[in-house]
Every structure is written in structure tokens, then in C-alpha cells.
C-alpha positions as CSV (number, residue, x, y, z in Angstrom):
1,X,2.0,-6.9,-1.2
2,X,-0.9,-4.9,-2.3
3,X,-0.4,-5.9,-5.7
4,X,-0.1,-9.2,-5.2
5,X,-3.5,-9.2,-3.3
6,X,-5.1,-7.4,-6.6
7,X,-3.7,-10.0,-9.1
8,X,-5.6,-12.6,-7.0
9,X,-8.1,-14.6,-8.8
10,X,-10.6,-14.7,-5.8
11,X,-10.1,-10.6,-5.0
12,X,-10.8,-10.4,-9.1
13,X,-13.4,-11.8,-8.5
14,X,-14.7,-9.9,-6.0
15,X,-14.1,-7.0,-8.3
16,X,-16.0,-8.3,-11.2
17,X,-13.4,-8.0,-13.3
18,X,-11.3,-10.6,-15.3
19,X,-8.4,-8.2,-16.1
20,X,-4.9,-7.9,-14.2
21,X,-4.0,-5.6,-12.1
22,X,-1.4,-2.8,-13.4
23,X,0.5,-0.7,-11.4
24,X,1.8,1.1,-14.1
25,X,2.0,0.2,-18.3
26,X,4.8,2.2,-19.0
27,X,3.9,2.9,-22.3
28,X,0.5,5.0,-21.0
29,X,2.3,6.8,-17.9
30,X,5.6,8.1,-20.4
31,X,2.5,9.9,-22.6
32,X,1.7,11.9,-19.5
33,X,4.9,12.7,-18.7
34,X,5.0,16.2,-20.3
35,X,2.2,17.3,-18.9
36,X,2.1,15.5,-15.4
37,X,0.6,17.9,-13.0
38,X,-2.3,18.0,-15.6
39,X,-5.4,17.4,-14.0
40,X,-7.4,14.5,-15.9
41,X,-10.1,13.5,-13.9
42,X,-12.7,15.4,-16.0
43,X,-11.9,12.0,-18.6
44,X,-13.6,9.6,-16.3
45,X,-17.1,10.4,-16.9
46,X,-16.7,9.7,-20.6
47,X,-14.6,6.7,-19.9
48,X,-17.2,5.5,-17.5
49,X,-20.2,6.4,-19.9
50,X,-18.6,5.5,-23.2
51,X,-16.3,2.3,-23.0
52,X,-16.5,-1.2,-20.6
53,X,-13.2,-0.3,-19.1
54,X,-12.9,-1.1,-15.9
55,X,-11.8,1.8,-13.4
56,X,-10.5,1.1,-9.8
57,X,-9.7,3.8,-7.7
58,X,-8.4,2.9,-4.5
59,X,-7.5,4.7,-1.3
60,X,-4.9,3.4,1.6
61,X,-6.6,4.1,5.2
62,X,-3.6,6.7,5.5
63,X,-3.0,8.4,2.4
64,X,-1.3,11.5,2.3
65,X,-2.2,13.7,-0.5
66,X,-5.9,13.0,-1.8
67,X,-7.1,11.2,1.2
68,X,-10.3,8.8,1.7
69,X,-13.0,11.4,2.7
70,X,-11.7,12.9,-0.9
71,X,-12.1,10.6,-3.3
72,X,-15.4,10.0,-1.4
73,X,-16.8,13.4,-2.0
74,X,-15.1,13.6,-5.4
75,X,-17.3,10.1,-6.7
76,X,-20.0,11.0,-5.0
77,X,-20.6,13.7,-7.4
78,X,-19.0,12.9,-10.4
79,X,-21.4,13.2,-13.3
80,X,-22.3,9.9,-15.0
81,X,-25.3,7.9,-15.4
82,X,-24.0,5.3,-12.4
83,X,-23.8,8.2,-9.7
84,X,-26.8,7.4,-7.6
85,X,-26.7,3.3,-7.6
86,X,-23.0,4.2,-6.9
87,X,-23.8,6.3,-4.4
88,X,-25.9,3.6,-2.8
89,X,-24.4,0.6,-3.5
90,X,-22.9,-1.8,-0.7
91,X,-19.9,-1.6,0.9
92,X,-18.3,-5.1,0.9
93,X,-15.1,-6.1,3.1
94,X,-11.6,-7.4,0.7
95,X,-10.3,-10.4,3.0
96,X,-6.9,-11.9,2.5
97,X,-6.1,-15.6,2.4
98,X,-5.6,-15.6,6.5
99,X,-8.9,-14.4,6.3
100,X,-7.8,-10.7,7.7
101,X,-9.7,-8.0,6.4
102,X,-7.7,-5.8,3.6
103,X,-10.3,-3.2,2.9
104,X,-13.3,-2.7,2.0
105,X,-14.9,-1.8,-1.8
106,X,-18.1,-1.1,-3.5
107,X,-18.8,-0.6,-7.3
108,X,-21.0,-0.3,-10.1
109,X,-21.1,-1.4,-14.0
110,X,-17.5,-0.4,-14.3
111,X,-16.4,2.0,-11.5
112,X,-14.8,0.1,-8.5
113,X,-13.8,2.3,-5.3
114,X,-11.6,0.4,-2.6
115,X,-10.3,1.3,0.6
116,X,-7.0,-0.3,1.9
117,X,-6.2,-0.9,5.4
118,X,-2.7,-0.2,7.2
119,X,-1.6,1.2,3.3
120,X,-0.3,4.7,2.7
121,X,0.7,6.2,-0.4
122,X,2.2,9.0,-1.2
């Protein structure tokens, strides 16, 4: 269900972003494999500094292992250039076709953070 709702054009929209949404390219996540505990959030500064790739990192309301209040404090002072308009910028509520609210998202040039309702992940 959730990634039907990102594949939408209107949520992409939303997003700002003209690109599919892909829950996993298999050939990226097999070159991780050998090494997938590895810690490689330390890339997405220079991703978001030095390309016009666009990152989403999303959050379901109940998440169990890196919850929202996490990935809050963990943008919130990630070093790039887009940290304080990030920082700042608006929160805007993801609405579904029945017009029920899914989440709610904010971004900045190329870093989109969401927030899921009713999702969990694992």
C-alpha cells in the first residue's frame, strides 16, 4: 500500500520529484550485502552536496528500530549546505485519494523527510 501511494503521480508531485519510487534495485542492495551492518550514513552529505539525486527518508509513526524523533535529530544536524532551510522548512500533510491524511513531509533542494501514519517497519 505504501508503495503504491509513493508511485503516485500527484504524491510525486508533492515530492518534487519526477522519479519512481524504489523499494529496493536489487542490483544496489546485493553490493551491500557483504558488508551489511556497515554504517553508511556519513555518504549523504556528499550525495546531497555533490549530485541532484533525490533522497527520501521516511519514517512510519511506529517504527521500531530508528524511530521518528531519530531521524529527526539525526537531519537536523547532518552537515550540508541545506541544514538550516531544512531545518526550517514547512511541514506539509501527504493525503490519499479518499482524502485521508497519510503523513506528513518537508524537504529541501534534494533531501525529502516523510512521516507515515499507522506504518511500522521493522
Amino acid at each position: 500500500m505504501l508503495i503504491d501511494y509513493l508511485k503516485r503521480e500527484d504524491v510525486l508531485a508533492a515530492l518534487k520529484t519526477e522519479t519512481k519510487y524504489i523499494q529496493c534495485n536489487n542490483k544496489q542492495f546485493s553490493r551491500f550485502l557483504v558488508e551489511f551492518q556497515e554504517d553508511y550514513t556519513f555518504l549523504l552529505p556528499r550525495i546531497l552536496e555533490n549530485t541532484t539525486v533525490q533522497v527520501l527518508v521516511f519514517n512510519g509513526q511506529f517504527d521500531l528500530r530508528c524511530g521518528v524523533l531519530g531521524t529527526n535529530e539525526w537531519l537536523r544536524f547532518l552537515p550540508w549546505s541545506g541544514r538550516p532551510s531544512f531545518n526550517y522548512a514547512k511541514q506539509r500533510v501527504l493525503y490519499n485519494e479518499n482524502n485521508t491524511t497519510m503523513g506528513t513531509f518537508k524537504s529541501h533542494k534534494n533531501l525529502i523527510q516523510a512521516r507515515m501514519v499507522s506504518i511500522l517497519n521493522f
